[in-house]
C-alpha positions as CSV (number, residue, x, y, z in Angstrom):
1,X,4.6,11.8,-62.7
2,X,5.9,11.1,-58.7
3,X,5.0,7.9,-59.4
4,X,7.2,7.5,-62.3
5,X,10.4,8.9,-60.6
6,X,9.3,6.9,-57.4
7,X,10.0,3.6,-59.6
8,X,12.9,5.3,-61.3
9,X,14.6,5.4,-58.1
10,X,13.7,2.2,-56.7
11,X,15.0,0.5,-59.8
12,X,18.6,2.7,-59.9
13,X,18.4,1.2,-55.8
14,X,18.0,-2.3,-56.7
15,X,20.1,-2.1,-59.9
16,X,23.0,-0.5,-57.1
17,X,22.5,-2.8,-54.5
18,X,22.6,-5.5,-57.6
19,X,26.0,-4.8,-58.8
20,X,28.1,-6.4,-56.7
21,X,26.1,-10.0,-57.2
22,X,26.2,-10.0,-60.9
23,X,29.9,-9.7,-60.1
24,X,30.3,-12.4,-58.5
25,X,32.0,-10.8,-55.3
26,X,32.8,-13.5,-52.7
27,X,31.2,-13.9,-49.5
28,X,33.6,-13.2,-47.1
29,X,31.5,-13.1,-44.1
30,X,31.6,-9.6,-43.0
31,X,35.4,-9.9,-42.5
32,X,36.2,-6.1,-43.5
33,X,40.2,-7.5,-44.4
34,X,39.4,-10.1,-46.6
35,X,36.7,-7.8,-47.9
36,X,39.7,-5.6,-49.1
37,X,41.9,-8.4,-50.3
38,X,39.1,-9.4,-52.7
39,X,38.5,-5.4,-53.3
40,X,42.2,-5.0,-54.2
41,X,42.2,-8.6,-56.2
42,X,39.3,-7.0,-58.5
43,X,41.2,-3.9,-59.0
44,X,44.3,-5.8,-60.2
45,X,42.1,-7.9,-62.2
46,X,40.5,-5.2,-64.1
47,X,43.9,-3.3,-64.7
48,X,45.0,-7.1,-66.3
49,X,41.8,-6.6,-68.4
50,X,42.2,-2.8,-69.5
51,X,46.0,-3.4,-70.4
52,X,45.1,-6.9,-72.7
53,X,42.3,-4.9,-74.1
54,X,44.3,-1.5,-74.9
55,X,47.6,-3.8,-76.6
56,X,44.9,-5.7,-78.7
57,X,44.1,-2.3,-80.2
58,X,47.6,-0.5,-80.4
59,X,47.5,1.7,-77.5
60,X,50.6,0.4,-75.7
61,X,53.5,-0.4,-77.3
62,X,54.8,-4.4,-76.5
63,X,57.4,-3.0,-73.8
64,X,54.8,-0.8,-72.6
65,X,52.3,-4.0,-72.6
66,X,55.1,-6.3,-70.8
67,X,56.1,-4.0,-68.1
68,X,52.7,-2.8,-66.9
69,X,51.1,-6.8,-67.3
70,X,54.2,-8.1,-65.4
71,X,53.6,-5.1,-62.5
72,X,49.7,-6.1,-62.0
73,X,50.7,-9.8,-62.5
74,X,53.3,-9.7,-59.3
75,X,50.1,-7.0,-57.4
76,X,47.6,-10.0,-58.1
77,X,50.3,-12.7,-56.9
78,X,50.7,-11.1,-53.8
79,X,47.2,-10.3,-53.3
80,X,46.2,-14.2,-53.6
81,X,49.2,-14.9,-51.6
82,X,47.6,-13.0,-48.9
83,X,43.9,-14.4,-49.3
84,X,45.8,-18.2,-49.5
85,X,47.9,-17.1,-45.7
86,X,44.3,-15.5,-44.8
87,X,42.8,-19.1,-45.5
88,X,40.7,-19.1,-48.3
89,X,43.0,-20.9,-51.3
90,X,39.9,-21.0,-53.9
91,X,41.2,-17.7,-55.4
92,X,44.5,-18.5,-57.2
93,X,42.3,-21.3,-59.4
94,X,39.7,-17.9,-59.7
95,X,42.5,-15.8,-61.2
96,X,43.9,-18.6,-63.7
97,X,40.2,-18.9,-65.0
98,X,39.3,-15.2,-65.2
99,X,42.2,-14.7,-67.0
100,X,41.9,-17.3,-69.7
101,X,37.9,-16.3,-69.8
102,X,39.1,-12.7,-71.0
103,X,41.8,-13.6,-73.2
104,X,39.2,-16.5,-75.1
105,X,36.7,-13.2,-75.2
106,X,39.4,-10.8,-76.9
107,X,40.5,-13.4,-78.9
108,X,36.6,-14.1,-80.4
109,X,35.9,-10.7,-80.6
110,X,33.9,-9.8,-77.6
111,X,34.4,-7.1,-75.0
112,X,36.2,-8.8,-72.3
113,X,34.0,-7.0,-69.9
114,X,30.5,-7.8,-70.5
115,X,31.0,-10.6,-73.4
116,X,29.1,-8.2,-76.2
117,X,30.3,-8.9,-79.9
118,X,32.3,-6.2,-80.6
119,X,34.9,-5.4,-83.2
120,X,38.6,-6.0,-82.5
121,X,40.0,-2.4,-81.6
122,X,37.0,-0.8,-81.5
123,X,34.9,0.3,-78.6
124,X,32.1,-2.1,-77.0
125,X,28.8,0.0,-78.1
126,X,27.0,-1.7,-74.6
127,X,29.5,-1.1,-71.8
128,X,32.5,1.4,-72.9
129,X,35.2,-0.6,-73.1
């Protein structure tokens, strides 16, 4: 039985310490500001996601939709304009791709998180979303 929980926690560790790989978080170098700026571009990013996802069901109304995409639009903007002035210009091309990538998922029918087949408006049965 301890050695069961023993390998229960080691794998929740290495799952943990996994996460941010599978997401493909940029090496920054230690830099704890650039760090942020990619922290902050995710966030943004993943409000995009949430707002596309809860339209495509009927949740937000279309001027609800428009106001809050155009808000985290301009955040994201100025975000990448701050990693381009910090010196790393890769990002804006990033954005343009992660955004069609979600918006080709929700348009197949997949969650636009983790890319499961899922019905439109429903709930993705492996993630949540």
């Amino acid at each position: 039985m301890d050695v069961a929980i023993v390998v229960v926690i080691a794998l929740a560790a290495a799952a943990f310490v996994a996460a941010p790989l599978r997401r493909g978080v940029p090496v920054t170098g230690g830099d704890a500001r650039l760090e942020d700026l990619y922290a902050r571009k995710r966030s943004a990013l993943e409000a995009l996601i949430d707002i596309e996802s809860e339209h495509a069901v009927g949740k937000l109304s279309d001027a609800d939709y428009e106001g809050s995409k155009a808000t985290h639009e301009s955040e994201a903007l100025a975000i990448l304009d701050e990693i381009d002035a910090y010196g790393d210009t890769s990002s804006r091309d990033e954005l343009e791709g992660e955004i069609q990538a979600v918006r080709a998922r929700l348009e197949r029918g997949t969650c636009p998180r983790c890319g499961a087949a899922r019905p439109p408006g429903s709930r993705c049965r492996r993630c949540g979303a």
